[in-house]
C-alpha positions, 0 to 999 in steps of 0.5 A: 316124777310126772305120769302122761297118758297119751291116746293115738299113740301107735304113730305120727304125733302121738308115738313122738309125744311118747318118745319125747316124754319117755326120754325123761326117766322121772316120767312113767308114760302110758301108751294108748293104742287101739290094737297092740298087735299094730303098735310095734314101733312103741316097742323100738323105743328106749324108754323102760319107763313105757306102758303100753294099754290098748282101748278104742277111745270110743268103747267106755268100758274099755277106757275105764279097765285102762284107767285101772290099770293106769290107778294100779300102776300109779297108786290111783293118780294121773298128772296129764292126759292127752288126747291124741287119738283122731280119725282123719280123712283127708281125701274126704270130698266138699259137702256137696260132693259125696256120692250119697247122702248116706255117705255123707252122714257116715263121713260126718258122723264116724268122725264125730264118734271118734274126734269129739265124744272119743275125749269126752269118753277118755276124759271122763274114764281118767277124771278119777285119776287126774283129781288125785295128780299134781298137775291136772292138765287134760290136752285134746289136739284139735287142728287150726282148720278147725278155726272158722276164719282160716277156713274161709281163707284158706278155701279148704272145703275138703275133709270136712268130717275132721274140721267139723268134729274138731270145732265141736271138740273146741267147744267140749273142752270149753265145757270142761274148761268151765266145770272144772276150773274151779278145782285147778284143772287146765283144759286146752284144746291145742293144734300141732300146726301143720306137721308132716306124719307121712311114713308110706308115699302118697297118692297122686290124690293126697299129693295134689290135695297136698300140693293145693293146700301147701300153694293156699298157706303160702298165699297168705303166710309167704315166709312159710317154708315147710311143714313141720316134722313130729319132732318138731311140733311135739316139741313146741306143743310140749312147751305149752302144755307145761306152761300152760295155767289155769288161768287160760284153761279152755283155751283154743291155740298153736303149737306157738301159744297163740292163733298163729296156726301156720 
């Protein structure tokens, strides 16, 4: 029997991360999400092994009665934490291109709150927990546009506010990978690829930024078909995790296991 937390977990990866683990009755998952009022779709699921909690990854306190309530459902212990929850604003212009410094700072920095001390912030609530589990595997989802090289390649200058919090939170699981590999713990920072989570139609803006960045990865990886579908790169990304070991903690990878983003 294995406990998962998983943030973010209203929608998109994070909802299918639930039903994926919630499908094994020997697991109990605990859904966090930011406002229960809006993560009606957790309730559509079958699994009756489901708990849904509701805290902002970026408010501690929060986090820690979350903990306790996770502690009191499991006899104190957690096996996996997942740190799904992000902030993404993909319409986000170049750096150059913000009507104002002060939004540019705003872009920077909410995505920073949210993208890299948020984890920081959930790590630290559910450490307690995660010291008394079995597996002690703390995952952040990160993306491949966070790796310096593809972004060069690939010309992607928008969002920025993303890609940068995303490189940082590489870097903060490198530090906990480094503290904490001596009591067993995995640390991975982990991209789902590129994985369509649409559920309402595009902009004409989102499709044309859609479209521009579609015709870039085709350029340098021609046999990519499509993105790929929640189902789809949960399924691979849960492959990882599970046999992911402490020998590598503190790694940066795909959903493949290895810097193969796309």
């Amino acid at each position: 029997m294995a406990s998962y937390l998983v943030t973010g977990a209203a929608r998109g990866i994070g909802l299918e991360f639930v039903a994926q683990l919630s499908a094994d009755p020997n697991n109990t998952v605990f859904a966090l999400v930011r406002n229960k009022a809006t993560a009606s779709r957790l309730e559509s699921l079958p699994g009756i092994n489901i708990m849904v909690l509701e805290a902002d990854v970026t408010d501690p306190k929060a986090l820690e009665n979350a903990a306790k309530e996770v502690s009191n459902a499991t006899g104190g212990k957690l096996d996996y934490l997942i740190n799904n929850a992000a902030l993404l604003n993909l319409a986000g212009p170049d750096l150059n291109h913000f009507t104002s410094p002060d939004e540019l700072e705003k872009d920077l920095v909410d995505h920073f709150r949210v993208n890299t001390v948020g984890p920081a912030h959930c790590i630290n609530a559910f450490l307690p927990l995660l010291r008394k589990g079995s597996a002690k595997k703390v995952i952040t989802i990160s993306t491949g546009g966070a790796d310096t090289d593809i972004a060069v390649k690939l010309s992607w200058t928008t969002a920025p506010g993303y890609a940068i919090s995303k490189a940082a939170v590489n870097m903060l699981v490198a530090k906990y990978a480094a503290q904490f590999k001596s009591e067993g713990f995995v640390f991975l920072a982990l991209s789902p690829g590129f994985v369509d989570t649409t559920t309402a139609p595009l902009t004409p803006e989102m499709v044309e930024v859609y479209k521009g960045f579609h015709e870039k990865i085709i350029q340098l990886w021609p046999d990519f078909k499509r993105p790929m579908t929640p189902q789809e790169s949960v399924k691979l990304q849960l492959d990882v995790i599970h046999r992911w070991t402490v020998e590598d903690t503190g790694a940066f990878v795909s959903p493949h296991g290895n810097k193969e983003w796309f």
